[in-house]
C-alpha positions as CSV (number, residue, x, y, z in Angstrom):
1,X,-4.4,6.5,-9.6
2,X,-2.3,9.0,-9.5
3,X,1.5,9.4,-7.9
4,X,-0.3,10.5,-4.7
5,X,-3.1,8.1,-4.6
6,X,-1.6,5.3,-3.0
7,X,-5.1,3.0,-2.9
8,X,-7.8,2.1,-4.9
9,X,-10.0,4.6,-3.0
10,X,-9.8,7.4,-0.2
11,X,-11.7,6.6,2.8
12,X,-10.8,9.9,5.3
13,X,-8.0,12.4,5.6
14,X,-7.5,14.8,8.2
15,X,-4.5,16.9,9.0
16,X,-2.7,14.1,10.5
17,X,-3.9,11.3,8.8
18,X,-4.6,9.8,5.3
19,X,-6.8,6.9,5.2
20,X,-6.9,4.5,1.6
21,X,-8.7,1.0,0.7
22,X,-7.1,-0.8,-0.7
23,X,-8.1,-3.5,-3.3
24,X,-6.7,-5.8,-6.0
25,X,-7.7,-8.6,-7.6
26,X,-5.1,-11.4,-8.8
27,X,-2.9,-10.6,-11.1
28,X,-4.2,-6.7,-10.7
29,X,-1.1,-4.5,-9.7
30,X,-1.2,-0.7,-8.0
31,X,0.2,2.1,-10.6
32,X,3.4,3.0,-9.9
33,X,3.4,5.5,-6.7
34,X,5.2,7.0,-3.5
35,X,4.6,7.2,-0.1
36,X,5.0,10.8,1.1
37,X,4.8,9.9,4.6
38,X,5.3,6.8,7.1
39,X,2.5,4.9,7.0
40,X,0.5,1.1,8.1
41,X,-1.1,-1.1,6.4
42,X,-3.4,-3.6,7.9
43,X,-4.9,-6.6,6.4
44,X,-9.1,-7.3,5.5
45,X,-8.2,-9.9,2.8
46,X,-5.3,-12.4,2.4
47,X,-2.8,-13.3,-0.1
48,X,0.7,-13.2,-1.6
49,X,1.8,-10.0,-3.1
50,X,4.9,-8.5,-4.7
51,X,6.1,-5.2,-4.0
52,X,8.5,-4.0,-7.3
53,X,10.8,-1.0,-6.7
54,X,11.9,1.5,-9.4
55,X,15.4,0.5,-8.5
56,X,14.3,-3.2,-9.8
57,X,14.5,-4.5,-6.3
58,X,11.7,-7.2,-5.0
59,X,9.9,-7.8,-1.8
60,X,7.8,-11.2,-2.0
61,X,5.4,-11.6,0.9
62,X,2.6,-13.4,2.1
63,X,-0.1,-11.8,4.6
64,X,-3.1,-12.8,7.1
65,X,-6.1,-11.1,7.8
66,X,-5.1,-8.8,10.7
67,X,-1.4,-8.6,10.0
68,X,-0.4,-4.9,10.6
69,X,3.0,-3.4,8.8
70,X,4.9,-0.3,9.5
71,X,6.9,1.4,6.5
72,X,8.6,4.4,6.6
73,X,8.2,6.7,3.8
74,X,9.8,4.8,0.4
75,X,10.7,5.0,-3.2
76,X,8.6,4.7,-5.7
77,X,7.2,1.5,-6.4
78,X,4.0,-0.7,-7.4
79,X,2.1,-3.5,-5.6
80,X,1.2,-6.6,-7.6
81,X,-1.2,-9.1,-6.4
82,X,0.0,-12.6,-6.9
83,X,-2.1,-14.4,-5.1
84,X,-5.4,-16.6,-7.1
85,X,-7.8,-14.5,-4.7
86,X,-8.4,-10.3,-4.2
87,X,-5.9,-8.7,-1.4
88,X,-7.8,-6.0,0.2
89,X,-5.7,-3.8,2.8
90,X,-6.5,-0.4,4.6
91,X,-3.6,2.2,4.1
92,X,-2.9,4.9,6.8
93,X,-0.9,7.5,5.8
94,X,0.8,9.6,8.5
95,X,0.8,12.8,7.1
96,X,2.7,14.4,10.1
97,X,6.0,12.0,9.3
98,X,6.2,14.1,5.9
99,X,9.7,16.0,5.6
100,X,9.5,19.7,6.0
């Protein structure tokens, strides 16, 4: 994965939009990476993950199948699945929120 691959695998991108899945099993964690763009996440699989932040901060959360998140564009950080079953999550980049 590289800085701007932000899932496991790309499923569309268009002009406006950037779509990844999403998958990691427990214990797996994301390479290191940055959002360039706002961007939502919704839940296909359950389970507690970690987000870790280059500036050593933490973000411990658990999610449902459904749940939908809004982030604006972040620093760089990694995703690590610490849950005892995959987390699977669709990724949908808003490619018009990027700075000019």
């Amino acid at each position: 994965m590289t800085d701007d691959a932000v899932g496991t695998r790309l499923l569309y991108e268009s002009r406006e939009t950037r779509v990844w899945l999403l998958e990691l099993q427990p214990g797996e964690a994301t390479d290191w990476h940055q959002h360039s763009c706002d961007y939502t996440y919704v839940v296909v699989q359950p389970g507690r993950h970690r987000t870790e932040y280059e500036d050593s901060a933490l973000s411990e959360k658990e999610d449902a199948v459904g749940d939908a998140t809004y982030v604006r564009r972040d620093q760089r950080h990694r995703l690590v699945n610490t849950g005892g079953t995959p987390y699977v999550n669709v990724v949908v980049e808003l490619l018009t929120t990027r700075p000019e």
